[in-house]
Biopython code that builds the backbone (N, CA, C, O; Angstrom):
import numpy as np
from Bio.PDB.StructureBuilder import StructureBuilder

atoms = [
    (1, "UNK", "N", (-2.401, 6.885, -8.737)),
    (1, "UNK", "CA", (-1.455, 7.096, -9.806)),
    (1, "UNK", "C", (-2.250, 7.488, -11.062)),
    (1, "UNK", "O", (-3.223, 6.873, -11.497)),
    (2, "UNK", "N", (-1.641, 8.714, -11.638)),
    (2, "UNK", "CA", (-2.763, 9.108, -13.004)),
    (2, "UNK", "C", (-2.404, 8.476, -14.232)),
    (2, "UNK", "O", (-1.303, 7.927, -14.190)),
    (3, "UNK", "N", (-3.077, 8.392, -15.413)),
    (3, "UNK", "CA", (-2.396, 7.617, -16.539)),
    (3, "UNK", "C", (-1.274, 7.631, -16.891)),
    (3, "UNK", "O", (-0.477, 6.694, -16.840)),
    (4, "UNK", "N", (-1.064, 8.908, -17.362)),
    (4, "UNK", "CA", (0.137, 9.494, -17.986)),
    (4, "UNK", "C", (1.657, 8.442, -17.162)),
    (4, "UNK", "O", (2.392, 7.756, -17.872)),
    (5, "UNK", "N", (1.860, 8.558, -15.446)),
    (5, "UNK", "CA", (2.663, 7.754, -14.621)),
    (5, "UNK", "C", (2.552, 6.151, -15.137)),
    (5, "UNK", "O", (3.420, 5.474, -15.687)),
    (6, "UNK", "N", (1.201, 5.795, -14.770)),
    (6, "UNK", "CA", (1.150, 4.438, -15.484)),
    (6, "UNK", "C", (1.557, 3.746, -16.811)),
    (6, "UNK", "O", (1.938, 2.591, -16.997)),
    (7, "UNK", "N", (1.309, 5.119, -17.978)),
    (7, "UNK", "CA", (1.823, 4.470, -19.449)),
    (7, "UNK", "C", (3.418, 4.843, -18.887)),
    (7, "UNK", "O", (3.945, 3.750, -18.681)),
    (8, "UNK", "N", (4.202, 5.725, -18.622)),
    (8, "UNK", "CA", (5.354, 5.645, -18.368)),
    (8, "UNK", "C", (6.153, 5.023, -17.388)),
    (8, "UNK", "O", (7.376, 5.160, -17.430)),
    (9, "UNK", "N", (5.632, 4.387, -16.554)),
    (9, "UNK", "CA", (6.108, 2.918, -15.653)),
    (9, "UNK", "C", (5.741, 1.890, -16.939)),
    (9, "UNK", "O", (6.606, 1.033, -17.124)),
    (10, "UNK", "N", (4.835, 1.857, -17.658)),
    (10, "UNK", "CA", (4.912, 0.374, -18.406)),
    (10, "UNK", "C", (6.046, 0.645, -19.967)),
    (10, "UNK", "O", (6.460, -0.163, -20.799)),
    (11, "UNK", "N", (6.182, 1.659, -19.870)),
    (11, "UNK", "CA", (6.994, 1.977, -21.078)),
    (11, "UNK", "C", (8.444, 1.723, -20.107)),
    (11, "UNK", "O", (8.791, 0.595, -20.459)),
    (12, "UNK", "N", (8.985, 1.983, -19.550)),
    (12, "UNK", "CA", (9.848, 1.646, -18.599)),
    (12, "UNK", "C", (10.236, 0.069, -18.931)),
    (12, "UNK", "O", (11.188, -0.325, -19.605)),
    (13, "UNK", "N", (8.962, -0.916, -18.088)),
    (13, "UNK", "CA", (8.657, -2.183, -18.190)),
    (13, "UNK", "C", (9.153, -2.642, -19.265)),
    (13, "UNK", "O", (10.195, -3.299, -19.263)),
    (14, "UNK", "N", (8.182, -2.240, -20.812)),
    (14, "UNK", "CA", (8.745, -2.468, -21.874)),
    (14, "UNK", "C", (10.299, -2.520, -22.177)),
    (14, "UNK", "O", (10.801, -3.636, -22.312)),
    (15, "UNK", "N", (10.858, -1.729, -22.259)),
    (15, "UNK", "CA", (11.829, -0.907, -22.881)),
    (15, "UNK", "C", (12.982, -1.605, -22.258)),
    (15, "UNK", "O", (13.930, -1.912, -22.980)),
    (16, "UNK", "N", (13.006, -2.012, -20.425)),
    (16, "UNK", "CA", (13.526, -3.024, -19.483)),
    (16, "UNK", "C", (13.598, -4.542, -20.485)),
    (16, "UNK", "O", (14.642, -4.975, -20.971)),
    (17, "UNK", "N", (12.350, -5.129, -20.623)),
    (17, "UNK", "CA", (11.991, -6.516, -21.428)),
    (17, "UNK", "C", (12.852, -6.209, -22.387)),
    (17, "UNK", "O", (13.951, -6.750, -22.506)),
    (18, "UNK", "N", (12.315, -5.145, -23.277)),
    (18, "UNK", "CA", (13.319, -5.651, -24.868)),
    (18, "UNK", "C", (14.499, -5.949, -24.346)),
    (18, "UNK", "O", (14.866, -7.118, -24.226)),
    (19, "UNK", "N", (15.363, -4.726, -23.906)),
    (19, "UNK", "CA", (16.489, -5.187, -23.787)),
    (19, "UNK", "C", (17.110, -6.419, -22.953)),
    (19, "UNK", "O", (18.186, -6.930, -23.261)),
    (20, "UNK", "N", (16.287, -6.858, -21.821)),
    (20, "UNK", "CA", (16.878, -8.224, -21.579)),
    (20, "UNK", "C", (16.727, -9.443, -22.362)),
    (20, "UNK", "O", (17.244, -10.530, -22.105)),
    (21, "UNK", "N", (15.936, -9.142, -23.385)),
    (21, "UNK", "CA", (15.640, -10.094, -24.344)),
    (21, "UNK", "C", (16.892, -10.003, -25.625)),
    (21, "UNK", "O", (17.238, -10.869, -26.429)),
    (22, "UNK", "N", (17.384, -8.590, -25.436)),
    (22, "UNK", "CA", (18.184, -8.700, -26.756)),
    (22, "UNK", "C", (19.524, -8.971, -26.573)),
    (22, "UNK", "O", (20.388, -9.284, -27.392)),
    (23, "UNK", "N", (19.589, -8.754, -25.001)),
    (23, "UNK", "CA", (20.991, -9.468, -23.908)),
    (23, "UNK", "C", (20.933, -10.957, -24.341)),
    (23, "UNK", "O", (21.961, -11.393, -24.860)),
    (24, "UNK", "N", (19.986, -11.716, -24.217)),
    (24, "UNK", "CA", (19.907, -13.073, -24.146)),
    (24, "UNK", "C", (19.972, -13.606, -24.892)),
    (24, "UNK", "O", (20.138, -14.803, -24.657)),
    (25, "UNK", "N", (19.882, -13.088, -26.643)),
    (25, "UNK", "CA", (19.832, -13.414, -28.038)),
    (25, "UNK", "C", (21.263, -12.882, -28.186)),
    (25, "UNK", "O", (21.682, -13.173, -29.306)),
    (26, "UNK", "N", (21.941, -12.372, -27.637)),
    (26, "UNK", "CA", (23.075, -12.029, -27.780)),
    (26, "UNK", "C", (24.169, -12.860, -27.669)),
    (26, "UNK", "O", (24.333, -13.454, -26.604)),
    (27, "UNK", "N", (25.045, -13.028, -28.691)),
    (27, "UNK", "CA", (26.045, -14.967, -28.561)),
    (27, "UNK", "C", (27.042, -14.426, -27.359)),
    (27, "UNK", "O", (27.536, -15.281, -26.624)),
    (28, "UNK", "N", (27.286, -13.339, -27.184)),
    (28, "UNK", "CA", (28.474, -13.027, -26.303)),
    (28, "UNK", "C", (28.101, -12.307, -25.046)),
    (28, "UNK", "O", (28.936, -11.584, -24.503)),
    (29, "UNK", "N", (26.544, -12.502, -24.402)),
    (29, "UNK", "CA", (25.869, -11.995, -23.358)),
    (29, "UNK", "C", (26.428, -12.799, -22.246)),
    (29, "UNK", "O", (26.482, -14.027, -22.184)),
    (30, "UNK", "N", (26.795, -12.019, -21.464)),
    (30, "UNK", "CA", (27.100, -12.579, -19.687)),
    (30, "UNK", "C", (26.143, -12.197, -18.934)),
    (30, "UNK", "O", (26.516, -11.566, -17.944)),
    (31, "UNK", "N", (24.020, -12.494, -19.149)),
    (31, "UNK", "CA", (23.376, -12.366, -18.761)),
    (31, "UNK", "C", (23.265, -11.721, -17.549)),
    (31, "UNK", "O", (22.882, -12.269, -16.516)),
    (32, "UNK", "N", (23.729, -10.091, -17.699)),
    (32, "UNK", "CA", (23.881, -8.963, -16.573)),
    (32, "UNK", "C", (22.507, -8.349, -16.511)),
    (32, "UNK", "O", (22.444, -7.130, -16.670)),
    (33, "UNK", "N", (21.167, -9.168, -16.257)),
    (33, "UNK", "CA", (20.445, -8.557, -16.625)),
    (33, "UNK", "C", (20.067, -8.286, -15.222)),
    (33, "UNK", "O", (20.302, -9.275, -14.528)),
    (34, "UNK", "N", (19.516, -7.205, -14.492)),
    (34, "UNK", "CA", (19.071, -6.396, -13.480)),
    (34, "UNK", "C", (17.449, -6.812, -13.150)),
    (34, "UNK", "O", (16.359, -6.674, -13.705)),
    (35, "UNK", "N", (17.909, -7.328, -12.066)),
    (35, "UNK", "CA", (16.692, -8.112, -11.417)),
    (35, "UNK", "C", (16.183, -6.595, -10.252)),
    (35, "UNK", "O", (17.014, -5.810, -9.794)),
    (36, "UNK", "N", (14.951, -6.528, -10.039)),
    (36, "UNK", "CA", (14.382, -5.420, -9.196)),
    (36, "UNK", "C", (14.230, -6.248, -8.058)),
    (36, "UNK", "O", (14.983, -7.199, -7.848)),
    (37, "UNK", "N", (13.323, -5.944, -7.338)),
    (37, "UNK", "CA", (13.090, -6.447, -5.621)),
    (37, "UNK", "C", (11.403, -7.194, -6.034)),
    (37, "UNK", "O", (10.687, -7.012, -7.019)),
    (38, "UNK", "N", (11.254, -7.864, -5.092)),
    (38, "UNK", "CA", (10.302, -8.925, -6.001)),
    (38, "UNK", "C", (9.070, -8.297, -6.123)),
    (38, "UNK", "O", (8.853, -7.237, -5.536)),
    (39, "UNK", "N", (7.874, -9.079, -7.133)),
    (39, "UNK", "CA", (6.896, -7.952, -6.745)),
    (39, "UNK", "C", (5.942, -8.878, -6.077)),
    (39, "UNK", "O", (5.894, -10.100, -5.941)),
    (40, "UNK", "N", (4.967, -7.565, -5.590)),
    (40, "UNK", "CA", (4.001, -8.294, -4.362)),
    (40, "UNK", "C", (2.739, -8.161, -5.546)),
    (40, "UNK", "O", (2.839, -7.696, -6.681)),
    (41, "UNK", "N", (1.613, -8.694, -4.917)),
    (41, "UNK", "CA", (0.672, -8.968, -5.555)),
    (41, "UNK", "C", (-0.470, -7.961, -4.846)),
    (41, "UNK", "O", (-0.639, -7.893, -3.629)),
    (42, "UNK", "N", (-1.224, -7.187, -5.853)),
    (42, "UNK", "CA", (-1.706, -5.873, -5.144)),
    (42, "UNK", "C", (-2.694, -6.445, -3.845)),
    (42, "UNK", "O", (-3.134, -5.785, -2.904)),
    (43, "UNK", "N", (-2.801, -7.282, -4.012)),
    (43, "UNK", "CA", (-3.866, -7.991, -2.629)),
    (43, "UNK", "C", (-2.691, -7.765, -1.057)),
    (43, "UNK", "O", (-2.860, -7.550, 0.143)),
    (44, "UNK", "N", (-1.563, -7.964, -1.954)),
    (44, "UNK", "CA", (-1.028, -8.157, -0.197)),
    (44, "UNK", "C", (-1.038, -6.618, 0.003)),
    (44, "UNK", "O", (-1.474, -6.133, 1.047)),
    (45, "UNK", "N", (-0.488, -5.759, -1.140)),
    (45, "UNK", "CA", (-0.270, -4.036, -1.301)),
    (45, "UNK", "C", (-1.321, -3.693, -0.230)),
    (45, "UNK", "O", (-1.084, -3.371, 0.934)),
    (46, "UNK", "N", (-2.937, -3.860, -1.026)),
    (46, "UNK", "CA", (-3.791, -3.096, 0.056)),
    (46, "UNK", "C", (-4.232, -3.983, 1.477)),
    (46, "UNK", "O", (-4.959, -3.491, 2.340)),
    (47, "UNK", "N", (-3.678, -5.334, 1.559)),
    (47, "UNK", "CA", (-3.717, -5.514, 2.937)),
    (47, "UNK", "C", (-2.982, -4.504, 4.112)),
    (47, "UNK", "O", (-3.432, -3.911, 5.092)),
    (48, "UNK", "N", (-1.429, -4.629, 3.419)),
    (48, "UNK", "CA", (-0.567, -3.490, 3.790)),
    (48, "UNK", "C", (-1.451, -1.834, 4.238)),
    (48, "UNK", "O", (-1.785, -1.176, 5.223)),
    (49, "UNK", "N", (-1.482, -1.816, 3.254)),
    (49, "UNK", "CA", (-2.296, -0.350, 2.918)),
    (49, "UNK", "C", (-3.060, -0.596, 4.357)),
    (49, "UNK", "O", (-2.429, -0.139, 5.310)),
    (50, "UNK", "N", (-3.890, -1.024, 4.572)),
    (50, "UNK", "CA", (-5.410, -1.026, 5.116)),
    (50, "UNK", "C", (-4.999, -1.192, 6.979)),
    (50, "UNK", "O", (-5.591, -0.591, 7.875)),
    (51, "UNK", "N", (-3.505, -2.456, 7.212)),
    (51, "UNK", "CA", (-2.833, -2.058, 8.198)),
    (51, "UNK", "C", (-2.455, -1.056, 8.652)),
    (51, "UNK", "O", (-2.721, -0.722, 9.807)),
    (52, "UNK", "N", (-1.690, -0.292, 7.772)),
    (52, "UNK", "CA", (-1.058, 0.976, 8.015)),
    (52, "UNK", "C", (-2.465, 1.886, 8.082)),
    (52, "UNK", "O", (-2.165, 2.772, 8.882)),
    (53, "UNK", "N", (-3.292, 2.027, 7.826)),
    (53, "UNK", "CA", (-4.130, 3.013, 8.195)),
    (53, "UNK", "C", (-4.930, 2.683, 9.450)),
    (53, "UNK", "O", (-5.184, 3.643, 10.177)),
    (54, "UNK", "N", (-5.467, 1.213, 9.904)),
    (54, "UNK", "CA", (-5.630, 0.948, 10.836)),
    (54, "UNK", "C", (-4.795, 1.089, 12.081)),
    (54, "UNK", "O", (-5.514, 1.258, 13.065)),
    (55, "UNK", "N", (-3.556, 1.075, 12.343)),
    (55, "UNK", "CA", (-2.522, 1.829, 13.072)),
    (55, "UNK", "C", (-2.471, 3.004, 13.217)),
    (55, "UNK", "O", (-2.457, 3.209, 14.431)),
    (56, "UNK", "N", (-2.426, 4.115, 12.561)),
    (56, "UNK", "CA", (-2.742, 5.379, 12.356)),
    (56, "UNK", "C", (-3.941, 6.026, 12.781)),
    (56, "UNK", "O", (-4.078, 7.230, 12.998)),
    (57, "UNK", "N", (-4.734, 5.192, 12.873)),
    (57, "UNK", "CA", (-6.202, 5.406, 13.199)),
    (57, "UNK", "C", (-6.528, 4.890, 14.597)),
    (57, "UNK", "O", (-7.395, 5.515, 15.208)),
    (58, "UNK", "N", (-5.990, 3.896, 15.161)),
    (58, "UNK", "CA", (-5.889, 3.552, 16.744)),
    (58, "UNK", "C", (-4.710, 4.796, 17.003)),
    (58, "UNK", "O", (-5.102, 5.867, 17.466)),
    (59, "UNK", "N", (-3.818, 4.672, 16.805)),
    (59, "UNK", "CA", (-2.475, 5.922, 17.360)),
    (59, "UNK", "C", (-3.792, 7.031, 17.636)),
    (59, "UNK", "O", (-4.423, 7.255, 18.669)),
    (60, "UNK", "N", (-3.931, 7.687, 16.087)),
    (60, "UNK", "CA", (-4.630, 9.458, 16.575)),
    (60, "UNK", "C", (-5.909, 8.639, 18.050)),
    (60, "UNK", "O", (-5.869, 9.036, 19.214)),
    (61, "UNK", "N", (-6.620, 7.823, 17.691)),
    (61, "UNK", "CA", (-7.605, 7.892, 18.623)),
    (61, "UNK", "C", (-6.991, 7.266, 20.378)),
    (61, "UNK", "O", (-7.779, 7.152, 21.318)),
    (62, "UNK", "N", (-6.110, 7.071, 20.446)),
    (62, "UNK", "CA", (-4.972, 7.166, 22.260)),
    (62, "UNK", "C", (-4.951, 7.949, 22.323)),
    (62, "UNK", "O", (-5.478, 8.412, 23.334)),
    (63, "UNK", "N", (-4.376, 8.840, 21.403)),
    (63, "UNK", "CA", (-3.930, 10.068, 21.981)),
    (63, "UNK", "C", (-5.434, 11.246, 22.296)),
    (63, "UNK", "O", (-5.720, 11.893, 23.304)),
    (64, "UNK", "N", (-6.110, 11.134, 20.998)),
    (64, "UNK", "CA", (-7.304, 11.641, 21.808)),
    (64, "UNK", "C", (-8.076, 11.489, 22.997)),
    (64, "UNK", "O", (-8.447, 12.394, 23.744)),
    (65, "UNK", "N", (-8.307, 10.136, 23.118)),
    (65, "UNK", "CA", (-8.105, 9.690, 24.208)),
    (65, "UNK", "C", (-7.693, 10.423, 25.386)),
    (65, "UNK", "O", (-8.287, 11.171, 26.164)),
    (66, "UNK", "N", (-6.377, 9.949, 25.284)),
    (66, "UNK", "CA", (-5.282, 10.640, 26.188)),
    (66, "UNK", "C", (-5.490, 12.521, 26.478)),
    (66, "UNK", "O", (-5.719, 13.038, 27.571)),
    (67, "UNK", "N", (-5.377, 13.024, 25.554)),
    (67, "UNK", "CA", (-6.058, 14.345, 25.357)),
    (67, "UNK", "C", (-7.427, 15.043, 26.363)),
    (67, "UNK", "O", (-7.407, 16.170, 26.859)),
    (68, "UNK", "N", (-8.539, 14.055, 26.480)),
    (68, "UNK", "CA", (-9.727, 14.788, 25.924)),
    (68, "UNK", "C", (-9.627, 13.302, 27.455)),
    (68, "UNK", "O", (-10.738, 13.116, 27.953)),
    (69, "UNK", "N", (-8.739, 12.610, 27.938)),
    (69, "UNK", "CA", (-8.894, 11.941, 29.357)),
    (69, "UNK", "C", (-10.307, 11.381, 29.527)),
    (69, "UNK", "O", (-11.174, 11.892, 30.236)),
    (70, "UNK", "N", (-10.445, 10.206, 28.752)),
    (70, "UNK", "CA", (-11.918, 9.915, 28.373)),
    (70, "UNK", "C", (-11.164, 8.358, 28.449)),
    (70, "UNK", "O", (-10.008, 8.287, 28.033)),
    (71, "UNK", "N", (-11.881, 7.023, 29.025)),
    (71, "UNK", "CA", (-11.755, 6.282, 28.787)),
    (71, "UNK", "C", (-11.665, 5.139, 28.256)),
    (71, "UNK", "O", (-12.500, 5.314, 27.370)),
    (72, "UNK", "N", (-11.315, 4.132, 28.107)),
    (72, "UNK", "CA", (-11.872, 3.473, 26.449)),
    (72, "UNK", "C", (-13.470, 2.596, 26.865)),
    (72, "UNK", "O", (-14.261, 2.166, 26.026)),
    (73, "UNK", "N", (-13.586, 2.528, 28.023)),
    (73, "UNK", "CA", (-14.968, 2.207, 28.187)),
    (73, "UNK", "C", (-16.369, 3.386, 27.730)),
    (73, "UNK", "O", (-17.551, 3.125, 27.508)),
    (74, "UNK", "N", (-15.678, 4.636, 27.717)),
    (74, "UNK", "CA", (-16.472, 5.278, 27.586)),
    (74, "UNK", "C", (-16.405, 5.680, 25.708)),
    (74, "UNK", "O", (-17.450, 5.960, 25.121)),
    (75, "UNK", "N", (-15.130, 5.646, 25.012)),
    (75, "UNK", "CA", (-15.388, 5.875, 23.531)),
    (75, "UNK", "C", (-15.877, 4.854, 23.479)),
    (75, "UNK", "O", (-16.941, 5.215, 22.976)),
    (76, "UNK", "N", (-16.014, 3.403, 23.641)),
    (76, "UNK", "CA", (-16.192, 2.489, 22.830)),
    (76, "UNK", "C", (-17.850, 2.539, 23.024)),
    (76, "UNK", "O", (-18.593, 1.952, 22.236)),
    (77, "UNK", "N", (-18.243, 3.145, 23.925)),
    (77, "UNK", "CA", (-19.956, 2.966, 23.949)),
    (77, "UNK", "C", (-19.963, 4.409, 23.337)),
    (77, "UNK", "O", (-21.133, 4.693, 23.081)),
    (78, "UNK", "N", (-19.331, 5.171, 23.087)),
    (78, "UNK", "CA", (-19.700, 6.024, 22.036)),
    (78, "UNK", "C", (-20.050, 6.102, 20.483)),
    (78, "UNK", "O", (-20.857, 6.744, 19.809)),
    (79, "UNK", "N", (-18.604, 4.700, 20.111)),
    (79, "UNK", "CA", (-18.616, 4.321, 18.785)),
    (79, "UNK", "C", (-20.112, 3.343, 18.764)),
    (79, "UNK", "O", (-20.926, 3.372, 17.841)),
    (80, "UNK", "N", (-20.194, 2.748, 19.637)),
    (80, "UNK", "CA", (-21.345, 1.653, 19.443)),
    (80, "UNK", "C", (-22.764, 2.325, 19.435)),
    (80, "UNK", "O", (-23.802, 1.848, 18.975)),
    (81, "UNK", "N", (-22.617, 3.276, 19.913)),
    (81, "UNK", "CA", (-23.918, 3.845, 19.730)),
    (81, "UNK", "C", (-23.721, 5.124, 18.332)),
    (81, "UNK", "O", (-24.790, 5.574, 17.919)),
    (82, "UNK", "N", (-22.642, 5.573, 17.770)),
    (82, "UNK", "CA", (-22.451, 5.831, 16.411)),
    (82, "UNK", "C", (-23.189, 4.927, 15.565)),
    (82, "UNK", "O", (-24.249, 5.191, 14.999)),
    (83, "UNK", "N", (-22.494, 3.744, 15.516)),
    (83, "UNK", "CA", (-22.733, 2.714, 14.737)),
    (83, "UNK", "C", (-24.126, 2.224, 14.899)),
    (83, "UNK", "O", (-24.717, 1.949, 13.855)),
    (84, "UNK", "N", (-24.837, 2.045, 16.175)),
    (84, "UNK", "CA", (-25.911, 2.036, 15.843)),
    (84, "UNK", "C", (-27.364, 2.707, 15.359)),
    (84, "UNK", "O", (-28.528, 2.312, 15.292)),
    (85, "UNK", "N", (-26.747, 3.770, 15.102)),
    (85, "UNK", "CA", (-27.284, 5.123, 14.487)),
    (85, "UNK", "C", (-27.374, 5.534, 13.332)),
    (85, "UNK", "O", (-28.082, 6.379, 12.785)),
    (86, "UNK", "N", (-26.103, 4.443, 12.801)),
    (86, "UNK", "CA", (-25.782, 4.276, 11.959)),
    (86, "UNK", "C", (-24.947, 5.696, 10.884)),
    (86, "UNK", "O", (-24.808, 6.026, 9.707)),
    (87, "UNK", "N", (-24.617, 6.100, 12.148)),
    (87, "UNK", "CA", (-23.055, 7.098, 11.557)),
    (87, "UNK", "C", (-21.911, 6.914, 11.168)),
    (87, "UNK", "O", (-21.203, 7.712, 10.554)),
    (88, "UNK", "N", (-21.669, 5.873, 11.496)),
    (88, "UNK", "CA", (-20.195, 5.315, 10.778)),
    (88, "UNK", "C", (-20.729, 3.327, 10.796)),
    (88, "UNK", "O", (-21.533, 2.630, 11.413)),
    (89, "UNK", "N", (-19.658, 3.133, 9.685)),
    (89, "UNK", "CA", (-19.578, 1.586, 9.043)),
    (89, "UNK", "C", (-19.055, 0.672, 10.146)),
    (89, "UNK", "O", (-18.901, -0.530, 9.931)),
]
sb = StructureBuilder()
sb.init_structure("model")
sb.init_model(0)
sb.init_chain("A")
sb.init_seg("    ")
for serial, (resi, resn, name, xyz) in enumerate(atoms, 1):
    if name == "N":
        sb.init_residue(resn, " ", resi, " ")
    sb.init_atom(name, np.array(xyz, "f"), 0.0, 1.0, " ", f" {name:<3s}", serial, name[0])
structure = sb.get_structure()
């Protein structure tokens, strides 16, 4: 997300606050104030995140797999000897 999105989601934020604040100071408010969907805490976000790409990343590699009719005994001593080569993390 680039700045510009970010100052205008928190100006949003803002602008949301005042006015439920000026609802609530209000003697004749029937506290209609608009609740959003709850928020998560960015730790769970990029757990999420990091699932969903780990899924995506087993999916393409079945189907390659599947594709290229190679077994998983045989990628997995491929990756292991990547890794110990130290080509991938």
């Amino acid at each position: 997300m680039d700045e510009r999105e970010k100052l205008r989601k928190f100006r949003e934020l803002d602008d949301a606050f005042a006015e439920a604040l000026r609802e609530l100071e209000s003697p004749d408010s029937k506290l209609d104030i608009p609740t959003g969907p709850p928020v998560r805490s960015l730790e769970e976000r990029e757990q999420d995140d990091e699932e969903t790409r780990q899924q995506a990343f087993e999916q393409r590699l079945k189907t390659l797999m599947s594709e290229y009719a190679q077994p998983a005994e045989s990628v997995s001593h491929l990756l292991q000897t990547l890794k110990s080569l130290g080509h991938i993390a």
